[in-house]
C-alpha positions as CSV (number, residue, x, y, z in Angstrom):
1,X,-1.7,-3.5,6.6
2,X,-4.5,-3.2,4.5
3,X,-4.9,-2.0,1.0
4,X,-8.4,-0.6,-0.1
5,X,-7.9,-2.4,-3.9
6,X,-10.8,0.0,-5.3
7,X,-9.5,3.2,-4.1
8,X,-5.7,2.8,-5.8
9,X,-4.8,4.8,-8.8
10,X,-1.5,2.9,-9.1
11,X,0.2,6.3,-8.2
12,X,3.4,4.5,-6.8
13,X,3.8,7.3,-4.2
14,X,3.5,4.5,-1.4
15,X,6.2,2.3,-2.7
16,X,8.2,5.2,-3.6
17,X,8.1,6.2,0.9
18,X,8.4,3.0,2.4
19,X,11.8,2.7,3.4
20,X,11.9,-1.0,3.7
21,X,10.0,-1.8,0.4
22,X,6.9,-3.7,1.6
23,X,4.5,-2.7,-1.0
24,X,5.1,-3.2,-4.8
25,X,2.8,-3.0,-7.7
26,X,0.2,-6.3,-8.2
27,X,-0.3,-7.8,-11.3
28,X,-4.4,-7.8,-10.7
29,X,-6.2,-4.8,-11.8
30,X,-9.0,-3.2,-9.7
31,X,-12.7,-2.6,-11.5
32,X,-11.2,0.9,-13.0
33,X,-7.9,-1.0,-14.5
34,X,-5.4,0.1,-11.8
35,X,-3.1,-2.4,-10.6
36,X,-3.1,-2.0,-7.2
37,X,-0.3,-2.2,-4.3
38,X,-0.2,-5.3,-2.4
39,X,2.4,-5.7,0.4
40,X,4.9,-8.1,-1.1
41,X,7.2,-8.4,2.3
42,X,4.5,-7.4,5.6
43,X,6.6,-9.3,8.0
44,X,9.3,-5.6,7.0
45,X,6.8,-3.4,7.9
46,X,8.1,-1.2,10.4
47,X,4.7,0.7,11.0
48,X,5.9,3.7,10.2
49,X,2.5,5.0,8.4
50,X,4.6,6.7,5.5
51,X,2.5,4.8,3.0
52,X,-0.8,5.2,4.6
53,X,0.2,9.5,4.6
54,X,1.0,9.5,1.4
55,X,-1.3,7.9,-0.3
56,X,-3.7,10.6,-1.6
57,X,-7.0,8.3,-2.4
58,X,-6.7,6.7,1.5
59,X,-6.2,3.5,0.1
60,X,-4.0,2.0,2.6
61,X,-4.7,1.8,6.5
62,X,-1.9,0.4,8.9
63,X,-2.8,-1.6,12.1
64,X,-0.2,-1.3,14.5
65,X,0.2,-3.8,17.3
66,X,-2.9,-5.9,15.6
67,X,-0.8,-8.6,16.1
């Protein structure tokens, strides 16, 4: 999973989808003072994609099967 730190708006809609709460708000802000999403628990992602869909500023990508 990658997060694109510049591109989140802090939104929420990602963490609101994932339905086994990877992702939760950072306490770092991004250069336009957003505190963007990091994936708190990765090893529970399912690969799913709901986040990456969501997310309306294409700030999170999913690698499925990266290894």
């Amino acid at each position: 999973m990658n997060v694109v730190r510049e591109r989140c708006k802090e939104c929420g809609l990602c963490i609101f989808v994932c339905p086994t709460k990877v992702l939760e708000r950072g306490s770092e802000r991004n250069s336009r003072g957003y505190r963007y999403v990091i994936p708190a628990r990765p090893e529970k992602c399912i690969g799913c994609r709901m986040c990456e869909y969501t997310c309306p500023d294409f700030a999170i990508f999913i690698e499925v099967g990266g290894g």
